[in-house]
C-alpha positions in Angstrom: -67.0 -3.1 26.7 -64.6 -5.2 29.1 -67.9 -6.6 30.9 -68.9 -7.6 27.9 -66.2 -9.2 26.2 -65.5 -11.2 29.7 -68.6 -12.5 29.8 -68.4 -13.6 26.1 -65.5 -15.5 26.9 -67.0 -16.6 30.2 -70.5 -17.5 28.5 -68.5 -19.6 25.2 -65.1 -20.6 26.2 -63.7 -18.4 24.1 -60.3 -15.9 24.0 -60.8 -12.3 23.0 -57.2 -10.8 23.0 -57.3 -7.2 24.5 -54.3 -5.2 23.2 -53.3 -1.8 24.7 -52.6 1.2 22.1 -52.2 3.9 23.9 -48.8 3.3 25.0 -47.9 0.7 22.9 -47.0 1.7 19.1 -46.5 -2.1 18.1 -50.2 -2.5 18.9 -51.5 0.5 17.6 -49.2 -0.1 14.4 -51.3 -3.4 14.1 -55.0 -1.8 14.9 -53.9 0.9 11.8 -52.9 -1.6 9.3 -56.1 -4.2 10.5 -58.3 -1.3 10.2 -56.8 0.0 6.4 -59.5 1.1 4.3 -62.0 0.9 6.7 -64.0 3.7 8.2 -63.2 3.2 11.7 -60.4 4.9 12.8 -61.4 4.8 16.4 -61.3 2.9 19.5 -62.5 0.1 20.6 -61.5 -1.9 17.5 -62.7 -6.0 17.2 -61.1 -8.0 14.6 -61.8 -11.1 14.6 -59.4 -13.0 12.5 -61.0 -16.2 11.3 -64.0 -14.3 9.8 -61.8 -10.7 9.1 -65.0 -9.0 10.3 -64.9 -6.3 12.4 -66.6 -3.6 15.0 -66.2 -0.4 14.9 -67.1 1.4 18.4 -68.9 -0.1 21.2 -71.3 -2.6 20.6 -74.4 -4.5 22.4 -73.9 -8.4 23.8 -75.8 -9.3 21.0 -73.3 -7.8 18.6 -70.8 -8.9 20.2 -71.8 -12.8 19.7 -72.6 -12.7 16.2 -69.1 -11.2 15.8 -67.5 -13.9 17.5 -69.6 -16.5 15.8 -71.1 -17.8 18.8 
């Protein structure tokens, strides 16, 4: 999914925030609450905070954009 999400930000100018979990309970803390009542659960996790949609799971390029909005 990083080859993806770089060239999404390559292709439209635009910032995808990566956030490590694994080791980092701050970030998982905010991935649990984001992801409250959802069906997710899992990694990778996109939120995308001006629209509050998200994916769930990898996804295609084509996805990907509509997520962003682009």
């Amino acid at each position: 999914m990083m080859e993806l999400t770089d060239k999404l930000m390559k292709e439209y100018s635009i910032e995808v925030v990566r956030k490590e979990v694994w080791h980092n309970k701050e970030n998982m803390a905010l991935v649990e609450e984001l992801d409250k009542g959802s069906v997710c659960g899992g990694l990778p996790y996109y939120y995308n905070e001006a629209t509050k949609k998200t994916i769930c799971g990898e996804a295609n390029y084509e996805e990907l954009k509509k997520w962003a909005r682009v």
